[in-house]
C-alpha positions as CSV (number, residue, x, y, z in Angstrom):
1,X,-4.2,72.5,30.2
2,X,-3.6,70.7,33.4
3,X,-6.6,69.6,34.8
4,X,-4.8,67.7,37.8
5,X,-1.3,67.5,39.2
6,X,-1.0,64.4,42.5
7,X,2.0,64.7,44.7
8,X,3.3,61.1,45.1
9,X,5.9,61.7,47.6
10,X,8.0,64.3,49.1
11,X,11.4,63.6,50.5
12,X,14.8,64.6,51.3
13,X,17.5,65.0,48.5
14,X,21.0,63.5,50.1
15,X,19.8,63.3,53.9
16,X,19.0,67.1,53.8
17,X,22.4,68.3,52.8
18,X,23.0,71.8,52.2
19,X,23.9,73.0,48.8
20,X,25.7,76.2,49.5
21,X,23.7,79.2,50.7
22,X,20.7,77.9,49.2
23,X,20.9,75.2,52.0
24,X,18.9,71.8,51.8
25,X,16.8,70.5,48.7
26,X,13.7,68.1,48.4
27,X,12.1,65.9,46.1
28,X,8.8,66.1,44.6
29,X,7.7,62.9,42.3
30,X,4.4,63.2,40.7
31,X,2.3,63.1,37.9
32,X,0.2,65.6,35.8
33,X,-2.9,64.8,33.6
34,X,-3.8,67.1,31.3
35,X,-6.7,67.8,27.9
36,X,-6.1,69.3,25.0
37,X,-9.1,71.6,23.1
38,X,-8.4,70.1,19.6
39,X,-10.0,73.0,18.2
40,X,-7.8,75.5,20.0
41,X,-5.7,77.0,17.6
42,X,-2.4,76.3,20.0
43,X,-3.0,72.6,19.4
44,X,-4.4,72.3,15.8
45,X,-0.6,71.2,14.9
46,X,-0.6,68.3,17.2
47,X,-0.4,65.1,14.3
48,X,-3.4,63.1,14.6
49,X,-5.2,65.0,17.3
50,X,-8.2,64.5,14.8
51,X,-8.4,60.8,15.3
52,X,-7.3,60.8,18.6
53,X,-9.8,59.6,21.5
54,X,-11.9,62.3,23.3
55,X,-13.5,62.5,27.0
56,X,-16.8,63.8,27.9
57,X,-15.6,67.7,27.2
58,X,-14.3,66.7,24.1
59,X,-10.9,67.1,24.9
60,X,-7.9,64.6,24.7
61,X,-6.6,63.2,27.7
62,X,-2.7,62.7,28.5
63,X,-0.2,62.1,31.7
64,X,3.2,62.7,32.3
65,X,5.7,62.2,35.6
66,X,6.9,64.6,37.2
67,X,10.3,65.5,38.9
68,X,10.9,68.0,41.1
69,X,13.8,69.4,43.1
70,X,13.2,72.3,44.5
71,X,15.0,74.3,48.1
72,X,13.5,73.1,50.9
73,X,13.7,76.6,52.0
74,X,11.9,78.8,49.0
75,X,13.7,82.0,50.5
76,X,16.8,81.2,49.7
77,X,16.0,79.6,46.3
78,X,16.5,82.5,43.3
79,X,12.3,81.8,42.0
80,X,13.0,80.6,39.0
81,X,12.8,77.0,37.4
82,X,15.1,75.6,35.9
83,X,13.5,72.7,33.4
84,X,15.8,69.9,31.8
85,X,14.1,68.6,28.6
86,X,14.8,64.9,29.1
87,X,16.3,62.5,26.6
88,X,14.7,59.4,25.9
89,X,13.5,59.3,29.5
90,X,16.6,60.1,30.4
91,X,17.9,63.3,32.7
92,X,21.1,64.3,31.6
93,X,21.4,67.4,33.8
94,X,23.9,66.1,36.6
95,X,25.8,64.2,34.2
96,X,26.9,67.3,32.3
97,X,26.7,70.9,33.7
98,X,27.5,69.5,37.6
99,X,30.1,67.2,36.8
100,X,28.5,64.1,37.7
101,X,28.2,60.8,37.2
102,X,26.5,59.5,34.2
103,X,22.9,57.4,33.9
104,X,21.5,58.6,37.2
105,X,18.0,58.7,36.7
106,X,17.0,58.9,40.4
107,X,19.6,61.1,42.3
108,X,19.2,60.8,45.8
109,X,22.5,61.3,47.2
110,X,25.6,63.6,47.1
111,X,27.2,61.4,44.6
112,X,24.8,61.7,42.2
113,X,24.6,65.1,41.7
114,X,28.2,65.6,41.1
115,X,29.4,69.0,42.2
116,X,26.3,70.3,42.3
117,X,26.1,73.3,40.3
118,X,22.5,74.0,39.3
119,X,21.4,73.4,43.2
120,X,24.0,75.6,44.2
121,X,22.4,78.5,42.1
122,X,19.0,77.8,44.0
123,X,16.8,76.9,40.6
124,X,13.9,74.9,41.3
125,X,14.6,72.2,38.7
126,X,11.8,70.4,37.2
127,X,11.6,67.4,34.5
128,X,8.7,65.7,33.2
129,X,7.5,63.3,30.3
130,X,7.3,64.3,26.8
131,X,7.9,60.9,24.6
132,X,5.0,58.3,24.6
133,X,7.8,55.6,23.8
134,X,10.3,56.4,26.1
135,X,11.1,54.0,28.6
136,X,10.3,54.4,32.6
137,X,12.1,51.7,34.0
138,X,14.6,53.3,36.6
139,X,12.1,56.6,37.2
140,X,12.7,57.4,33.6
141,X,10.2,60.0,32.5
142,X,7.2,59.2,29.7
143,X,4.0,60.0,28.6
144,X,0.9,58.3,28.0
145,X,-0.6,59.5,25.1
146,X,-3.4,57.7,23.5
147,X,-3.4,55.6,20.3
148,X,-5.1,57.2,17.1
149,X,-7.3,55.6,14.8
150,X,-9.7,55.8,12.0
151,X,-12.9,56.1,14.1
152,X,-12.3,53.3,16.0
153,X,-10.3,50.6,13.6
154,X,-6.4,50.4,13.4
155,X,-4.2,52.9,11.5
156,X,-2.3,51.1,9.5
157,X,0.7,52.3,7.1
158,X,4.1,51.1,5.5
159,X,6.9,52.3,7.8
160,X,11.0,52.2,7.3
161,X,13.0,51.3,10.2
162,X,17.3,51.6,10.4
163,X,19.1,49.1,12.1
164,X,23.0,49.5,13.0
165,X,24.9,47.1,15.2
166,X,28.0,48.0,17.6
167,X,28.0,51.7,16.9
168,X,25.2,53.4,19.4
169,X,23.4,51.1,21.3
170,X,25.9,48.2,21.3
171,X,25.9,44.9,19.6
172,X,22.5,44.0,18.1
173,X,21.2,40.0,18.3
174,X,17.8,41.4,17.8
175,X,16.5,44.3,16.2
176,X,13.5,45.8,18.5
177,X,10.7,47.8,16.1
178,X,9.3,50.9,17.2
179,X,5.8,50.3,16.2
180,X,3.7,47.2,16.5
181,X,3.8,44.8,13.4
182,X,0.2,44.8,11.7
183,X,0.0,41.4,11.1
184,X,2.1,38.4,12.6
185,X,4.2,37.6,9.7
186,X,4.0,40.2,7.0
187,X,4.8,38.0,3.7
188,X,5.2,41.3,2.1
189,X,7.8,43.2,4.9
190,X,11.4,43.2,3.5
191,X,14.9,43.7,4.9
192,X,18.0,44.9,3.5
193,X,21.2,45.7,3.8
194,X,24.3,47.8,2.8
195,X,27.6,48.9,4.0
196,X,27.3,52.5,3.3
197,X,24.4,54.6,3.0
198,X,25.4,55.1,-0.5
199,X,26.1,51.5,-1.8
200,X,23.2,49.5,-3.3
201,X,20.4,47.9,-0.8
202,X,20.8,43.9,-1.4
203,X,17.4,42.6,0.0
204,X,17.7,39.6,2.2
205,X,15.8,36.6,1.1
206,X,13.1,35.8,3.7
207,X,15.0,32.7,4.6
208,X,17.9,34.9,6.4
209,X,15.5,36.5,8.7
210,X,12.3,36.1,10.8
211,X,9.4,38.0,12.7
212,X,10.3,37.4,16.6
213,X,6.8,38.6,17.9
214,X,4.7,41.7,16.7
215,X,7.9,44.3,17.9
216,X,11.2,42.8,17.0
217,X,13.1,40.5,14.4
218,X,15.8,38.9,13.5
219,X,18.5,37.3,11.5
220,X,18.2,33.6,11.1
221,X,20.4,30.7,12.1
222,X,21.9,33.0,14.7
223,X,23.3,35.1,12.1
224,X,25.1,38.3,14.0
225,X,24.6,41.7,12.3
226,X,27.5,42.9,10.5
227,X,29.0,45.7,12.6
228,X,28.3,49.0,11.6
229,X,26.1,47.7,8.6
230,X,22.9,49.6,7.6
231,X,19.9,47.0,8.2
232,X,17.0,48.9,6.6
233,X,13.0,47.0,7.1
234,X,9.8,47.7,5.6
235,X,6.7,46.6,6.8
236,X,3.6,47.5,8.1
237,X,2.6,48.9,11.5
238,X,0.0,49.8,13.6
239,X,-1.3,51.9,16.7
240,X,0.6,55.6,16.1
241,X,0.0,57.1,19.0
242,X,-0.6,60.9,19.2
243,X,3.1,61.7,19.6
244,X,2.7,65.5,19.5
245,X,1.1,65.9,22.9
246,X,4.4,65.7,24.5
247,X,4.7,69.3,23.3
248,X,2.0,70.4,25.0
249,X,2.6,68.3,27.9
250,X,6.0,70.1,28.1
251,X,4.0,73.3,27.8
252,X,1.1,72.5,30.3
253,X,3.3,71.5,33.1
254,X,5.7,74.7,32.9
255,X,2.4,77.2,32.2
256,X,1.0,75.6,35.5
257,X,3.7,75.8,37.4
258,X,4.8,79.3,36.5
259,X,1.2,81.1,36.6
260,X,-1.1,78.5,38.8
261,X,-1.5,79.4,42.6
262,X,-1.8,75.8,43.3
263,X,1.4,75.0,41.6
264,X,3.3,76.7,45.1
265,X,2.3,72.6,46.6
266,X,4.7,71.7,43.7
267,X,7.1,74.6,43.7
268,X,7.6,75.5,47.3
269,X,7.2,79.0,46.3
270,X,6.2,82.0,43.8
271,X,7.8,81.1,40.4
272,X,9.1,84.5,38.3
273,X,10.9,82.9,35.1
274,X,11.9,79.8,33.5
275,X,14.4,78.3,31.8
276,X,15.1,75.3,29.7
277,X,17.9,73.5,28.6
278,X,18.3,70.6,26.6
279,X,21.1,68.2,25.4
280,X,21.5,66.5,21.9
281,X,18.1,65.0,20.8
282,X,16.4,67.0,24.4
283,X,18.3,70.2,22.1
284,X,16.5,69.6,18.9
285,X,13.0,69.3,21.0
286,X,13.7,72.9,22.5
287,X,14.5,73.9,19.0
288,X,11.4,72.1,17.4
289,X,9.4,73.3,20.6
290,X,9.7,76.9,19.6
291,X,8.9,76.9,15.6
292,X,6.0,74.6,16.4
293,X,4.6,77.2,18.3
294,X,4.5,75.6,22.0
295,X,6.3,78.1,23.9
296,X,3.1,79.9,24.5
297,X,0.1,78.4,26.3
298,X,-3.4,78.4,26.0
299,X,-3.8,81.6,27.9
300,X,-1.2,83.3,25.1
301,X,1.0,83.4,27.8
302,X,5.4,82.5,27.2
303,X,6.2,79.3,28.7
304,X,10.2,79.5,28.9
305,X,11.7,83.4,28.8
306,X,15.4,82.0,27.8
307,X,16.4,78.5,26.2
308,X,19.7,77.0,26.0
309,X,20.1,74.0,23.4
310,X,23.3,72.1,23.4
311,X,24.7,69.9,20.7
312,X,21.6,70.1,18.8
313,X,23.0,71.1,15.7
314,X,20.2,72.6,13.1
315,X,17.9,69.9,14.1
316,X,14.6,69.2,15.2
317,X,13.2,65.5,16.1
318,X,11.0,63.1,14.2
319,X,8.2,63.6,16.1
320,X,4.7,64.7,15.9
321,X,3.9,63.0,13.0
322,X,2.5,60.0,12.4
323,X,4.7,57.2,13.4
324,X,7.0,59.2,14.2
325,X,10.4,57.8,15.1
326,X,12.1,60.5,18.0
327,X,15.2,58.2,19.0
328,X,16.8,59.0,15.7
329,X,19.4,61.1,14.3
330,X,20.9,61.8,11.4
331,X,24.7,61.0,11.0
332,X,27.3,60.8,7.7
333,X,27.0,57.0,8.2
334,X,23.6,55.9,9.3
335,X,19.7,57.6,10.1
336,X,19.7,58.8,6.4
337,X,16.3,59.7,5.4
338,X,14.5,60.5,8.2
339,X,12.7,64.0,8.2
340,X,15.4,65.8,11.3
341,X,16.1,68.8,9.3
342,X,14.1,71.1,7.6
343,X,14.4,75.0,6.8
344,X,14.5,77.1,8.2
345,X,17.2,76.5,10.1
346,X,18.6,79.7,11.7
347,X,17.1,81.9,13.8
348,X,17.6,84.9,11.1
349,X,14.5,85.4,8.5
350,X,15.9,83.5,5.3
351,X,14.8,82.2,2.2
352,X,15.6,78.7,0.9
353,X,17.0,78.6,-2.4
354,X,16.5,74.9,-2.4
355,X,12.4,74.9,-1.7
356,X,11.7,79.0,-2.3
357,X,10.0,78.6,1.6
358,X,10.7,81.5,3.7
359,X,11.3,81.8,7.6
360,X,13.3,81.6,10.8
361,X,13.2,79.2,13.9
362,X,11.5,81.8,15.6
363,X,7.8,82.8,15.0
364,X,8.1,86.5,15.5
365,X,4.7,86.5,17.3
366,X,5.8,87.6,20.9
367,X,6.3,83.9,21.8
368,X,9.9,83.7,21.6
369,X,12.7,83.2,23.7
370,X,15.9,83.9,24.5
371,X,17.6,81.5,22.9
372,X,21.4,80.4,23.6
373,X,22.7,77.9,21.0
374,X,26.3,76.2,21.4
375,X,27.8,73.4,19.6
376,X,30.4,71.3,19.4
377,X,33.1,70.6,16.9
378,X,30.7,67.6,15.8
379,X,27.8,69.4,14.9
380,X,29.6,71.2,12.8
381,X,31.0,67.8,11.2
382,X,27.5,65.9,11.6
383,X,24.9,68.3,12.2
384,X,25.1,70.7,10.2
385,X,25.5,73.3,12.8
386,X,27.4,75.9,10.1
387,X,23.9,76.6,8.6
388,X,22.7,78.2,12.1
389,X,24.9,81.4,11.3
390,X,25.1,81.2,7.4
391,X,22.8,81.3,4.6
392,X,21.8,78.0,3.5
393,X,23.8,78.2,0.4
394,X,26.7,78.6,2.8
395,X,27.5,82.2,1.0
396,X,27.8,84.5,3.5
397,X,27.4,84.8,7.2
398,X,24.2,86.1,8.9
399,X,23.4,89.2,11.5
400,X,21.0,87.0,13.9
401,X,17.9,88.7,15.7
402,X,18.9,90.5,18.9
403,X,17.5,87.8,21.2
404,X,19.4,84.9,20.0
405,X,22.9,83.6,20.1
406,X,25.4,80.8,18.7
407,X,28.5,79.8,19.9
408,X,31.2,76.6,19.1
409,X,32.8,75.2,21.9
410,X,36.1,74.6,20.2
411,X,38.3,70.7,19.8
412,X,35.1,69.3,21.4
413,X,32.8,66.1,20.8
414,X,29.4,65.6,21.0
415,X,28.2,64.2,24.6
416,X,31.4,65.8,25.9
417,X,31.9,65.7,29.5
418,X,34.3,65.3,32.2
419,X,35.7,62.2,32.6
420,X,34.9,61.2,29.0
421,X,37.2,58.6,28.0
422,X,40.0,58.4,25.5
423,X,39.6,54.9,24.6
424,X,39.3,54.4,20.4
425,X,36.3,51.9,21.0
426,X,35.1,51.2,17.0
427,X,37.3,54.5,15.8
428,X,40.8,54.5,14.8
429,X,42.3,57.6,16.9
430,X,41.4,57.8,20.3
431,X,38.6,59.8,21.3
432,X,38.4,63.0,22.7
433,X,37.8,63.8,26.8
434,X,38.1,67.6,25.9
435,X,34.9,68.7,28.5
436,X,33.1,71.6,27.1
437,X,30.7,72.0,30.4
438,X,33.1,75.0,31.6
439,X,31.3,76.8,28.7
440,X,28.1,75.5,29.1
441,X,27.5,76.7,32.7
442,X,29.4,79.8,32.3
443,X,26.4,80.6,29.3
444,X,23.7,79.4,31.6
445,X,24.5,82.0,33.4
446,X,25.1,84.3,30.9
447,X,21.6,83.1,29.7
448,X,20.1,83.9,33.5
449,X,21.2,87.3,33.7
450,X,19.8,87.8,30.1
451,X,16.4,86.6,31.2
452,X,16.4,88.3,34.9
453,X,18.0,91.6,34.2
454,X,18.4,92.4,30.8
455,X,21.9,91.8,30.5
456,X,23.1,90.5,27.0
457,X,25.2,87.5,27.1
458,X,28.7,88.1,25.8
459,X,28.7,87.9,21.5
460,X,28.2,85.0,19.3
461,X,31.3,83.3,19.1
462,X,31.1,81.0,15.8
463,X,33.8,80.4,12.8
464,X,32.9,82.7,10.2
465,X,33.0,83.4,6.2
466,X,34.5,87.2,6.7
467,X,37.2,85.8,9.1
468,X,38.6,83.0,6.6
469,X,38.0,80.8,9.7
470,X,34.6,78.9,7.9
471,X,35.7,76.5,5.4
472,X,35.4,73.2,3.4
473,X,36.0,70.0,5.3
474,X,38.1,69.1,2.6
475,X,39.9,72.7,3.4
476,X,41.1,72.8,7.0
477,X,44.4,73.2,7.3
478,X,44.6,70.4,9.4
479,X,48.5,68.6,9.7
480,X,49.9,65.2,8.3
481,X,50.0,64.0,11.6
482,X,51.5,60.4,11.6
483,X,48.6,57.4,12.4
484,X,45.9,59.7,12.5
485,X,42.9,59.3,10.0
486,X,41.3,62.5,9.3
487,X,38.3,63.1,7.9
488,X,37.6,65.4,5.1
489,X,33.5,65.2,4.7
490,X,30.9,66.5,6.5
491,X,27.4,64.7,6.5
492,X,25.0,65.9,3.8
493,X,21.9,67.8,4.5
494,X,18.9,68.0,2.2
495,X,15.4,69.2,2.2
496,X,13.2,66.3,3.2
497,X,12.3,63.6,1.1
498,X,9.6,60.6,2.0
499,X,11.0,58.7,4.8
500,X,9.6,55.7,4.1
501,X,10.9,55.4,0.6
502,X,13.8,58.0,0.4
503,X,15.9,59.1,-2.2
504,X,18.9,61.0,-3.1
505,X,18.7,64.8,-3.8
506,X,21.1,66.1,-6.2
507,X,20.9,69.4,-4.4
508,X,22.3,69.8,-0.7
509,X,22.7,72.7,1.6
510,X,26.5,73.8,2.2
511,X,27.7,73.1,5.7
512,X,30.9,74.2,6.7
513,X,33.4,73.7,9.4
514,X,36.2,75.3,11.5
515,X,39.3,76.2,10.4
516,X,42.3,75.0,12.3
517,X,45.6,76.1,13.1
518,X,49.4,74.2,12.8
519,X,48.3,72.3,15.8
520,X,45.0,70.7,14.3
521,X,43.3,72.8,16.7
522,X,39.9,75.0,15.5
523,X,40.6,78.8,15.2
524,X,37.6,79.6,16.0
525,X,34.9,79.9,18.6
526,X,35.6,79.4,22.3
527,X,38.6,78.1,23.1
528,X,39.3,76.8,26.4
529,X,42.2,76.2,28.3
530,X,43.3,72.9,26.4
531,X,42.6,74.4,23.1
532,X,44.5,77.5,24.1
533,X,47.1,76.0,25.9
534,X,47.3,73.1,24.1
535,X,49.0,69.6,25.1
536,X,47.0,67.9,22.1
537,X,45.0,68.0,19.3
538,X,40.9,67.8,19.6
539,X,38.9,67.5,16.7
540,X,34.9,66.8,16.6
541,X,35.4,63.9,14.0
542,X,36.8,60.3,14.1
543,X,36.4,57.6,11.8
544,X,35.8,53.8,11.5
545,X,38.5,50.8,11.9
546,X,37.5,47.5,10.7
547,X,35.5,45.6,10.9
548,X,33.3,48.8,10.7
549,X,32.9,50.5,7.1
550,X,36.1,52.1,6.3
551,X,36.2,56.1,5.6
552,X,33.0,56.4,7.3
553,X,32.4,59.5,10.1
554,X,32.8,57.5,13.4
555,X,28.9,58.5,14.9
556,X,29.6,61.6,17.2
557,X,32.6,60.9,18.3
558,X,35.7,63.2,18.1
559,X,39.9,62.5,18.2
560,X,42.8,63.5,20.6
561,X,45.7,63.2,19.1
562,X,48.7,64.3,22.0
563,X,51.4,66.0,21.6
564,X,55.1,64.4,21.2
565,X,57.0,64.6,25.0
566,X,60.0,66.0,23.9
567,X,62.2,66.7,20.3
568,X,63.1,63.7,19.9
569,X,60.0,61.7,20.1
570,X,58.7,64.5,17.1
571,X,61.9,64.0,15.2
572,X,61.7,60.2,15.4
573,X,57.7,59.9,14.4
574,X,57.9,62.8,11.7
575,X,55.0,64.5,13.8
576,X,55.2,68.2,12.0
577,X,53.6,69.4,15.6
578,X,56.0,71.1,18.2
579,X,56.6,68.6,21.2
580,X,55.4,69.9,24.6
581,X,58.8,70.7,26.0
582,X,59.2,72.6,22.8
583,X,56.1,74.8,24.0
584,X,56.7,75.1,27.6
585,X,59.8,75.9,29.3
586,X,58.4,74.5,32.2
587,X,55.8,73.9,34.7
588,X,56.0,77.9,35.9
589,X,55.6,79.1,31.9
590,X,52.3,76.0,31.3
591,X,50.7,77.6,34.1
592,X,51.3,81.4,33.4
593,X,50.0,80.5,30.0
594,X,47.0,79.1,31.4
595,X,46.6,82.0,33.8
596,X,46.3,83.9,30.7
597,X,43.8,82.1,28.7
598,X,41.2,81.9,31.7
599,X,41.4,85.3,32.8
600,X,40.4,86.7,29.3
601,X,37.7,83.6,29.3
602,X,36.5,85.0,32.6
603,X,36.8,88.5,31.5
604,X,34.5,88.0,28.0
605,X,31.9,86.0,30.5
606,X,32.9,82.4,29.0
607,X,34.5,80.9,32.2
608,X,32.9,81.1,35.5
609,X,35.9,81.9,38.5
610,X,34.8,78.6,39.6
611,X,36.2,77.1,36.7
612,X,39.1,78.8,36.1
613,X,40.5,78.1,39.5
614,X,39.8,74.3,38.7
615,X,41.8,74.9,35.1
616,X,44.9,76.7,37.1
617,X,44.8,73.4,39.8
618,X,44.5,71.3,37.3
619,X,47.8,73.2,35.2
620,X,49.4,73.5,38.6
621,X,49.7,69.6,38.9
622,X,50.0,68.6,35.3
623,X,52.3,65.9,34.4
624,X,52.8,65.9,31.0
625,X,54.5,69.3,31.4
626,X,58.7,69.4,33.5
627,X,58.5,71.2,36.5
């Protein structure tokens, strides 16, 4: 519970500017400091609460920032929160559902909340801290958690760390450990390397590489990584902290500010529901946040009444355990090992075939959510995300509970956005800008109403076994299109082994993927305006050019592959794909086309009218298509 929550400042967000009839917002920074009963049943699945320093009540202290925006009027704000799970410290809201720009940790102004959306619908959004590692340079948003031991010395233990260079975080000179070295120069630590996850490790002699200081190494002689690599270290670390408390954190600061009086200083006014949404690894918390049995408080009360997790495949995070490792996610090419996934998966009461455990993602106890799920193509590809709506034999498709709902944003990539680029970067085919956010917001919504009124959000909308439109990755349909590399696996999913010393299981669930049509196009799911109306191809998947590892699933990034202009460009490149003036007899038939596809979107509750009338301007001034 909280025990205190300090208001560090309250100011105004973009010089007071209005945001629609909701009018002006304001800006609430603080932090929170909370204690956690160790014996309250609540908490007794917090990892290492049992060795974690206790104050004079016997609890275990944390503190988290807060971020608030809230209407500086509370009349004409709708009552409800709004609560962004952040990513690595990062918020992600702005970026994605409002259009805005990306990595603005402290919006202030106009600019940086793009165009606005969530303000607009008068939430009162709130973020705060959950990951004891996550940086807070830049009002990034952590916890401080304390350090476990074994009644007062040093945990010690044998950890694995994964180290890839050019492929997420850039180009590595030195590779930063996520837990502090136990000794100065461990004579017994040991680095290795191979090109795939599959090949052989070759262990680097100690000559090739070198302790920096207790947190980091690196390769000697001002050796470079080799890009895309797999740089896997052993060695011995110390100081866990109690990782888990970010849960109830998460749960401490919502609970207050739903049910506490006080929590109107923080608020501006009377709170009546909550909401959360996450994105990618912020996703897999709200995911892991529900089967771990944090959605209700201390008082047995429900912290969020709806969820919405996006591109968070069937994952959880690696977290709340010791040394836990949260940054990480598994891919076909590189995080292989680490304990992501588990059964159950789906939100449906299953049993695993693979372990004989039975369960859902929800806990059936009255603590649940409504819980909106949608994917990209790429979870499908990397995540797994098949296995949300399928048995985990990938056998036949599942009837989910009445409170829960999946959906696949089709030809989209993970981290889709607007303005996402088309550059290749690492990958052989350009990637794809396909934005999937019209989707996104019109089910946050959807989600909204579902919570507020009762109303059920439209059907799940997922490729399926009974339709012919779930299939192999080796099985999609998908065209010999000239240049393009296409990929034909998915990444592997297995019950969990040891993470420090992991091996290969012979037995793997069955993930599946969408089906496309003669475009290259998935079948399946939603399909927006440039899936529907199509001036390209969009796929979830890329893969590697060299100098990278050849064959290998390009991260999370996705292709866009465009159509030929005219006849003869097809004719001349062998591209099997009609050309675009093939499709379209001109600007006038594009657009009616268009017209068409957002007015059923609109009409199923996919597409918000706001939306479609940006798809129509957009179709009204596209170039690609004669006038």
């Amino acid at each position: 519970m909280l025990v205190s929550f300090d208001i560090e400042k309250v100011e105004p967000l973009a010089d007071g500017a209005p945001f629609g009839e909701v009018g002006a917002y304001e800006r609430v920074i603080a932090k929170a400091k909370g204690e956690v009963d160790p014996e309250h049943p609540g908490n007794e699945g917090i990892a290492l609460i049992d060795k974690a320093p206790r104050n004079a009540n016997g609890k275990v202290e944390y503190t988290t920032d807060v971020f608030i925006l809230r209407p500086k009027d509370p009349a004409k704000g709708n009552g409800r929160i709004l609560y962004e799970v952040n990513n690595r410290g990062r918020k992600m809201l702005f970026g994605n559902i409002a259009d805005g720009p990306q990595g603005v940790n402290d919006p202030k102004t106009l600019a940086d909340v793009g165009n606005g959306f969530p303000l607009r619908q008068g939430y009162t959004i709130v973020w705060s801290g959950w990951d004891p590692d996550a940086p807070r340079a830049n009002m990034g948003l952590g916890l401080t958690a304390p350090v476990a031991t074994n009644k007062g010395e040093p945990i010690v233990e044998m950890v694995r760390e994964e180290f890839v260079s050019g492929t997420r975080v850039g180009n590595l000179d030195v590779f930063k450990l996520s837990y502090e070295a136990a000794a100065g120069d461990q004579i017994w630590a040991r680095l290795s390397v191979r090109e795939r996850a599959g090949d052989e490790r070759r262990e680097m002699p100690r000559s090739q590489w070198s302790f920096v200081d207790a947190r980091s190494i690196k390769l000697a002689d001002g050796t470079k990584p080799k890009p895309g690599w797999l740089y896997e270290f052993h060695y011995e670390a110390t100081n866990p902290k109690v990782q888990g408390l970010g849960f109830a954190a998460t749960r401490d600061v919502v609970s207050w500010l739903r049910y506490d009086p006080a929590a109107i200083a923080a608020t501006g006014g009377k709170i009546s529901h909550a909401l959360a949404i996450g994105f990618s690894q912020a996703g897999r918390y709200l995911r892991h946040h529900i089967s771990a049995g944090f959605n209700r408080d201390e008082q047995d009360r429900k912290v969020f009444d709806g969820i919405h997790a996006h591109i968070a495949g069937i994952g959880r995070i690696f977290f709340n355990t010791p040394f836990g490792q949260p940054a990480r996610t598994g891919t076909q090419h590189e995080d292989h090992g680490f304990p992501e996934n588990a059964f159950p998966f789906s939100t449906a009461e299953l049993t695993d075939p693979l372990t004989e455990q039975e369960g859902s993602l929800f806990r059936g106890d009255g603590s649940d959510p409504k819980l909106i799920e949608t994917n990209t193509s790429t979870e499908y590809w990397q995540k797994g995300a098949s296995l949300l709506h399928t048995d985990p034999l990938g056998k036949q498709d599942l009837a989910l509970p009445e409170n829960s709902r999946v959906y696949m944003i089709a030809g989209t990539q993970h981290g889709g956005r607007a303005g996402a680029t088309t550059d290749p970067g690492p990958n052989i085919n350009p990637r794809n800008p396909h934005n999937p956010m019209p989707a996104v917001r019109a089910l946050l919504m959807a989600l909204d109403d579902w919570v507020v009124t009762g109303k059920e959000p439209p059907p799940s909308r997922v490729p399926t076994l009974a339709a012919g439109t779930l299939v192999e990755p080796d099985k999609t349909g998908f065209p010999a299109i000239p240049g393009a590399a296409v990929a034909k696996v998915t990444n592997r999913v297995t019950p969990p082994v040891d993470w420090v010393s992991p091996v290969t299981l012979e037995d793997a669930y069955r993930t599946l993927v969408c089906k496309v049509d003669s475009d290259g196009n998935e079948a399946a799911g939603i399909r927006l305006p440039d899936i529907a109306v199509p001036l390209a191809t969009y796929s979830g998947w890329n893969e590697y050019k060299p100098p990278y590892p050849a064959g290998e699933l390009a991260d999370r990034d996705g292709s866009c592959l465009p159509f030929p202009a005219d006849r003869a460009a097809r004719e001349t490149s062998g591209d099997p794909r009609p050309s675009i003036a093939e499709r379209y007899a001109g600007g006038a038939d594009y657009l009616a086309k268009v017209q068409a596809a957002v007015t059923a979107l609109a009409k199923e509750r996919l597409l918000l009218a706001e939306d479609a009338e940006r798809y129509l301007e957009r179709a009204r001034r596209e170039p690609r298509v004669a006038p």
